[in-house]
BALUM-85663 format. One record per atom (N, C-alpha, C): atom name; y, z, x; chain; residue number from 0. Coordinates in pm, whole numbers. Example, Ala and Ser with C-alpha at 12.3 -4.5 7.8 and 13.67 -1.06 7.14 Angstrom:
BALUM-85663
+----+--------+--------+--------+---+-----+
:  a :  north :     up :   east : c :   k :
+----+--------+--------+--------+---+-----+
:  N :   -569 :    780 :   1319 : A :   0 :
: CA :   -450 :    780 :   1230 : A :   0 :
:  C :   -330 :    780 :   1320 : A :   0 :
:  N :   -225 :    708 :   1285 : A :   1 :
: CA :   -106 :    714 :   1367 : A :   1 :
:  C :      3 :    787 :   1290 : A :   1 :
+----+--------+--------+--------+---+-----+
***
This chain:
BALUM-85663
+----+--------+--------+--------+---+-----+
:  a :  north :     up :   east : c :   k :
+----+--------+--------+--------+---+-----+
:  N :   -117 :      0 :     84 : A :   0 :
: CA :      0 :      0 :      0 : A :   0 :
:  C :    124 :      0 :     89 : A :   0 :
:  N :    211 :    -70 :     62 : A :   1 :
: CA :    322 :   -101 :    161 : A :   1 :
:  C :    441 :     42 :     85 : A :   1 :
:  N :    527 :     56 :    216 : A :   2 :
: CA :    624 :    198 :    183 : A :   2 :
:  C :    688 :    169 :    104 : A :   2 :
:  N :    717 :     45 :     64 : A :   3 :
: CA :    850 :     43 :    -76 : A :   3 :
:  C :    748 :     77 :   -240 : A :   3 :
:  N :    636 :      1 :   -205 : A :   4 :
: CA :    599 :     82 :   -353 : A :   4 :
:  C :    557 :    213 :   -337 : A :   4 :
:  N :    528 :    308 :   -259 : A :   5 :
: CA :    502 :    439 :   -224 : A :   5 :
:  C :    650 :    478 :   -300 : A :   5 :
:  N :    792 :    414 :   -243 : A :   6 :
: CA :    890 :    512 :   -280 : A :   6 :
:  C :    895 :    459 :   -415 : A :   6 :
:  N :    895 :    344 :   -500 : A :   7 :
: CA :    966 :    308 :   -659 : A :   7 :
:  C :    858 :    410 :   -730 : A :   7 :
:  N :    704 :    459 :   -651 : A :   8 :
: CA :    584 :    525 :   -765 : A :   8 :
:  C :    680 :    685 :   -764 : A :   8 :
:  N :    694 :    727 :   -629 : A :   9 :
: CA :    756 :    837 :   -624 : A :   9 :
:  C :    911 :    870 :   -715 : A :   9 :
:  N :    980 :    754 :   -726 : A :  10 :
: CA :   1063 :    819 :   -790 : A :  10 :
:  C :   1094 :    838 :   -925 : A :  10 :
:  N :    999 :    702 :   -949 : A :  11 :
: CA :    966 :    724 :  -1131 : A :  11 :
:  C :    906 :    818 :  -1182 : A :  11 :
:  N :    770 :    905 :  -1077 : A :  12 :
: CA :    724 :   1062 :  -1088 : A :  12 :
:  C :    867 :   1135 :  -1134 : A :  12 :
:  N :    952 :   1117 :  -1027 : A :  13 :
: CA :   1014 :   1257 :  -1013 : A :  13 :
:  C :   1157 :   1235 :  -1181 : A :  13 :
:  N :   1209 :   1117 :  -1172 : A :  14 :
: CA :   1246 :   1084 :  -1313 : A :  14 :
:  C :   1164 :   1137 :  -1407 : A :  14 :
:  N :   1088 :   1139 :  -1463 : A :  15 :
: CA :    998 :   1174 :  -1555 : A :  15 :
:  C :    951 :   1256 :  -1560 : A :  15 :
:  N :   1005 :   1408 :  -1457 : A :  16 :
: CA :    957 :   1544 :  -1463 : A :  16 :
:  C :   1122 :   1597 :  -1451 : A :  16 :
:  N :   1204 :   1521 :  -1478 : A :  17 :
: CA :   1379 :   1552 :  -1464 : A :  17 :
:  C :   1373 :   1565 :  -1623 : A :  17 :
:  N :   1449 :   1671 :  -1688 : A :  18 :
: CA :   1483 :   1677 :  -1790 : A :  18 :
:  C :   1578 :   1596 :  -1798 : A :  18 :
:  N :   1587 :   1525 :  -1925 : A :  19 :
: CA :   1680 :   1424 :  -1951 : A :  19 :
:  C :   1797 :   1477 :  -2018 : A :  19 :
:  N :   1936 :   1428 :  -2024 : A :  20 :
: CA :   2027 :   1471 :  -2127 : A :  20 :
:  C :   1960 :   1487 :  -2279 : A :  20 :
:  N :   1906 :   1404 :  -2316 : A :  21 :
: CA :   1876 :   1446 :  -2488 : A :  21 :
:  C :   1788 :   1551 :  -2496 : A :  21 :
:  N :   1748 :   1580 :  -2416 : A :  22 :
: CA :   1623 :   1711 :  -2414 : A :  22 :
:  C :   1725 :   1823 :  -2368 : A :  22 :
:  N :   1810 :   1813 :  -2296 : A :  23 :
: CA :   1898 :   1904 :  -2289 : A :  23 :
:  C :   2026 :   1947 :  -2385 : A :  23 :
:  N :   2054 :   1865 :  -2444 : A :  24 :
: CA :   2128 :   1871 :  -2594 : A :  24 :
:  C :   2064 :   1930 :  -2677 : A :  24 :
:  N :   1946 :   1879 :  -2687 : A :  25 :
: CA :   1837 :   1956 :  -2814 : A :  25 :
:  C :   1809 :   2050 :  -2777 : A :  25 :
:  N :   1847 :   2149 :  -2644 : A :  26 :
: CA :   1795 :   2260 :  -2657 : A :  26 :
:  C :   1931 :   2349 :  -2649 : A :  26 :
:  N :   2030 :   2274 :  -2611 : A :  27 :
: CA :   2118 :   2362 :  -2659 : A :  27 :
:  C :   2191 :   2387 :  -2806 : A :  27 :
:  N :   2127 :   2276 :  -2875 : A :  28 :
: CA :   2129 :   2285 :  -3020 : A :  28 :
:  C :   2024 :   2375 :  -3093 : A :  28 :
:  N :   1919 :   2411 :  -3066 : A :  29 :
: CA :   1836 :   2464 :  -3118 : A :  29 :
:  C :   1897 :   2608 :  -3063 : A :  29 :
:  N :   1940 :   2624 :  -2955 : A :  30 :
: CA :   1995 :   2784 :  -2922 : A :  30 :
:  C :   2118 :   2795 :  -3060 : A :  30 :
:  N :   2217 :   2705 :  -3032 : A :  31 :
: CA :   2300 :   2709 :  -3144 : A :  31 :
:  C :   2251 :   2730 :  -3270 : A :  31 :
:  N :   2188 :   2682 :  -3317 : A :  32 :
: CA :   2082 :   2707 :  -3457 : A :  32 :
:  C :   2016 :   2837 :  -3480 : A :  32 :
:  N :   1966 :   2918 :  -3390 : A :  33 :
: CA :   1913 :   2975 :  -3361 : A :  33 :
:  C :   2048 :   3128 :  -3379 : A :  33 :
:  N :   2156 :   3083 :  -3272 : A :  34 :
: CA :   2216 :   3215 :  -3302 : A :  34 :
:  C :   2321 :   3169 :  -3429 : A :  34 :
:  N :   2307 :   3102 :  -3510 : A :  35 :
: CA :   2365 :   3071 :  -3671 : A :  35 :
:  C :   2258 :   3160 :  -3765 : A :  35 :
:  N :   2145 :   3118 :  -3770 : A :  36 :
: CA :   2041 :   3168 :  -3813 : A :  36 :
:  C :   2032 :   3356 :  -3813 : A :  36 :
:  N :   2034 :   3409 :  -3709 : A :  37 :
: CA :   2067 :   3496 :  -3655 : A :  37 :
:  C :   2216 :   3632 :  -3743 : A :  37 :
:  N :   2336 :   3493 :  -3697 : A :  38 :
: CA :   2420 :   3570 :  -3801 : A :  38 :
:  C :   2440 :   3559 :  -3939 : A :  38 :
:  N :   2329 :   3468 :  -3985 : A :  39 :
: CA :   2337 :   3468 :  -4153 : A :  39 :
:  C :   2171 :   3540 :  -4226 : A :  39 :
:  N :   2193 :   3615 :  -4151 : A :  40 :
: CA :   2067 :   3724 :  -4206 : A :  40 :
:  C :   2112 :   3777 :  -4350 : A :  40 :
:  N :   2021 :   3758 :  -4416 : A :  41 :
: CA :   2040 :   3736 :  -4575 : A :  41 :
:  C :   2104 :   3698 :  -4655 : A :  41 :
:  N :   2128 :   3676 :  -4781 : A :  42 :
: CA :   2112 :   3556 :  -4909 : A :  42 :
:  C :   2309 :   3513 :  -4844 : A :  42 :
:  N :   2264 :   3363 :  -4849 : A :  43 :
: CA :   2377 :   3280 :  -4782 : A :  43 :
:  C :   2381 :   3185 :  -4867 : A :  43 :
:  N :   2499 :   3125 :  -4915 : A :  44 :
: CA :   2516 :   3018 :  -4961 : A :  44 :
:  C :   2553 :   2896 :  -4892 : A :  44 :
:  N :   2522 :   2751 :  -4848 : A :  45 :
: CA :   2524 :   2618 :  -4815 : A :  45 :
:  C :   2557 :   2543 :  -4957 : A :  45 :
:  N :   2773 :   2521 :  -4837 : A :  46 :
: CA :   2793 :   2438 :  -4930 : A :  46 :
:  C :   2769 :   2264 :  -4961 : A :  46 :
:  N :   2719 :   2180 :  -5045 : A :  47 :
: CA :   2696 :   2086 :  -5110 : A :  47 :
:  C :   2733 :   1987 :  -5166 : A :  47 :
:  N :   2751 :   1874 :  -5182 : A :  48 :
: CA :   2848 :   1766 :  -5209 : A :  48 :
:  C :   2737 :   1682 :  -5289 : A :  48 :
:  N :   2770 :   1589 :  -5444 : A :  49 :
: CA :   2727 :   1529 :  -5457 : A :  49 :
:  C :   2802 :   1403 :  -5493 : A :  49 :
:  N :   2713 :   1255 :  -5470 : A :  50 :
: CA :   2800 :   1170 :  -5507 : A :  50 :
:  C :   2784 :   1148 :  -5634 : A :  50 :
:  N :   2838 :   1001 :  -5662 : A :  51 :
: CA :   2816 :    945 :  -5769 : A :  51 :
:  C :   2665 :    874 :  -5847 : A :  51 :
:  N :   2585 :    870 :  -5733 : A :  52 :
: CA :   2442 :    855 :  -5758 : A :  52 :
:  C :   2343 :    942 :  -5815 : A :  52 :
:  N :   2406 :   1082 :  -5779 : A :  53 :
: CA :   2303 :   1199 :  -5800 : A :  53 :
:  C :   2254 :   1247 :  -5627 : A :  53 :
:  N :   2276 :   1186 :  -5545 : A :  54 :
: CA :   2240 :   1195 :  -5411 : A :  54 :
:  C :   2325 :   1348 :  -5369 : A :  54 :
:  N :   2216 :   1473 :  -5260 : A :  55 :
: CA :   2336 :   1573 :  -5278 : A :  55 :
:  C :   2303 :   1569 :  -5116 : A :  55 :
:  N :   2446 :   1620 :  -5039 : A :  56 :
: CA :   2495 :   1611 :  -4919 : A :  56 :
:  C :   2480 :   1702 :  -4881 : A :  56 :
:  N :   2455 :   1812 :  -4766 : A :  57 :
: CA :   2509 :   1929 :  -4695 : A :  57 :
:  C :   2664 :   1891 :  -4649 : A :  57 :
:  N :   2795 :   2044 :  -4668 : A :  58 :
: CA :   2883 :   1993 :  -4610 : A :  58 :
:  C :   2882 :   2116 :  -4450 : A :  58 :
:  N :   2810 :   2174 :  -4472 : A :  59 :
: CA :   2798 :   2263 :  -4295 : A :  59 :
:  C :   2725 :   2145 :  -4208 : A :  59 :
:  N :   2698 :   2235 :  -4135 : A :  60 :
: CA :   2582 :   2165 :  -4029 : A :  60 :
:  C :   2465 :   2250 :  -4052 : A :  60 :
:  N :   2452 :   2339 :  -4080 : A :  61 :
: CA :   2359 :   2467 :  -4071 : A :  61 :
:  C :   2272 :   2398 :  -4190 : A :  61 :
:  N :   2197 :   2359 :  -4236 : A :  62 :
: CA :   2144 :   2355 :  -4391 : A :  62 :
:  C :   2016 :   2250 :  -4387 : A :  62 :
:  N :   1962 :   2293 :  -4503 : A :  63 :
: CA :   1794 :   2269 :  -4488 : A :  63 :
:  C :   1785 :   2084 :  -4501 : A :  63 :
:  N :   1857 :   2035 :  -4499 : A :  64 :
: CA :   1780 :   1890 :  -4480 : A :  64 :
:  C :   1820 :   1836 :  -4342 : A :  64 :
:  N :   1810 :   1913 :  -4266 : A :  65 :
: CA :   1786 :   1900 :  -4139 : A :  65 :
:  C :   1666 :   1874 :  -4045 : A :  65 :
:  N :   1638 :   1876 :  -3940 : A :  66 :
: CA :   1495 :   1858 :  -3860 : A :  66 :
:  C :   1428 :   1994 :  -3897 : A :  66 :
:  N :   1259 :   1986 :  -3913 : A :  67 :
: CA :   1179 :   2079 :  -3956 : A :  67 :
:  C :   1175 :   2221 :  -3885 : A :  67 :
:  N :   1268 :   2221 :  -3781 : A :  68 :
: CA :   1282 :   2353 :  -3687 : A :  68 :
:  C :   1411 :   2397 :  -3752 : A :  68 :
:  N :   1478 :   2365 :  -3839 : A :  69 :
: CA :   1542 :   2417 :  -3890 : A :  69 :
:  C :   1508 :   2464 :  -3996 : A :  69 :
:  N :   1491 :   2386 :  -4106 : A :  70 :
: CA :   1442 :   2344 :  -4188 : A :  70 :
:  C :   1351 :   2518 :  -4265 : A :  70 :
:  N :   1269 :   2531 :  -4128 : A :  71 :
: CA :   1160 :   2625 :  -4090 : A :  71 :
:  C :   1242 :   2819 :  -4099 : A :  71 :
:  N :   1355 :   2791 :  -4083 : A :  72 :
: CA :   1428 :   2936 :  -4020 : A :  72 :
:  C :   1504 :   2933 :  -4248 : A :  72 :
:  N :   1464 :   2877 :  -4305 : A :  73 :
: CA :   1526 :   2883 :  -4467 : A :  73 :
:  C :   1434 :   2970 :  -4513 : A :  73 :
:  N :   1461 :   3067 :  -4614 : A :  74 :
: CA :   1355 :   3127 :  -4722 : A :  74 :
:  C :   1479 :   3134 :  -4862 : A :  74 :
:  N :   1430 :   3077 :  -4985 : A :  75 :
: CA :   1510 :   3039 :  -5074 : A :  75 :
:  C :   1472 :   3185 :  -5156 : A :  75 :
:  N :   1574 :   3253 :  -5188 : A :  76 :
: CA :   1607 :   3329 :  -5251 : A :  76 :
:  C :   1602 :   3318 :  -5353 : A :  76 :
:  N :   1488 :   3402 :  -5473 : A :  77 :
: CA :   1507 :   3378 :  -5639 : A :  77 :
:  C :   1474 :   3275 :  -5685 : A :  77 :
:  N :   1342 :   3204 :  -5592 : A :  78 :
: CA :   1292 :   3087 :  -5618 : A :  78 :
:  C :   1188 :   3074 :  -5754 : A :  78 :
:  N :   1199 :   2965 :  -5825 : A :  79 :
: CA :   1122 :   2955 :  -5943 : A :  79 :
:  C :   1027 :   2816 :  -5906 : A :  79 :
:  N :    942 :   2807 :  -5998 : A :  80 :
: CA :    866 :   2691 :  -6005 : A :  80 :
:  C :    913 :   2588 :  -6075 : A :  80 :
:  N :    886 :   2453 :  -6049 : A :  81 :
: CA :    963 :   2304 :  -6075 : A :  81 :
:  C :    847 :   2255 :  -6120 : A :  81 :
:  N :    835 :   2168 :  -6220 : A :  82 :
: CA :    769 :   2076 :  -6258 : A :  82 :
:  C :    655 :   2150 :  -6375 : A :  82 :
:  N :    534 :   2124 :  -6400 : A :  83 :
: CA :    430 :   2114 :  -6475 : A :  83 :
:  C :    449 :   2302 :  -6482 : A :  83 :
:  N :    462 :   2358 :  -6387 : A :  84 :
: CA :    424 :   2500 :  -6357 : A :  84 :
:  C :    515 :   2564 :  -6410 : A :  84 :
:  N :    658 :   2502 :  -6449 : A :  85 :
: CA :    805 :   2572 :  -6495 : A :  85 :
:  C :    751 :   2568 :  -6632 : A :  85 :
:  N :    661 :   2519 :  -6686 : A :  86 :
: CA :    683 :   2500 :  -6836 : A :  86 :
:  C :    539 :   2561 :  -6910 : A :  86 :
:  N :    456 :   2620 :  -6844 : A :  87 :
: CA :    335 :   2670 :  -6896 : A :  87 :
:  C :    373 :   2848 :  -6802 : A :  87 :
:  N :    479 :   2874 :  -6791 : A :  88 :
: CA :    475 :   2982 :  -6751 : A :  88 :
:  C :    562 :   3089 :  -6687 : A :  88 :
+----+--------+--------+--------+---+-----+
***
């Protein structure tokens, strides 16, 4: 094997064990999330926007139609049953 492909194998290794910017954003977003989560320890309201379709918006950033690691840190308060189950009971 000649030394120039020794160095392009080596440095694409070492690229690819370098955390990248988006992996580093996402984890300083998930800390952010994390200490939001944190200071809204119990029943919180997320405010909501709807349009003209019926389509409804989050207007924070904080709020459950977000990625499932968020998503995950919600417990809905005074929750009832929807559908077939709301009506036999």
């Amino acid at each position: 094997m000649e030394k120039a492909q020794q160095n392009s194998g080596t440095r694409s290794a070492t690229r690819l064990t370098r955390p990248t910017e988006a992996s580093l954003g996402d984890r300083v977003l998930f800390a952010e999330d994390m200490i939001t989560a944190e200071t809204l320890k119990g029943p919180f309201y997320t405010p909501m926007n709807c349009d003209w379709r019926g389509r409804v918006y989050a207007l924070s950033h904080f709020n459950f139609q977000r990625e499932d690691r968020v998503r995950a840190l919600f417990l809905f308060a005074n929750g009832e049953p929807i559908g077939a189950e709301a009506s036999t009971g």
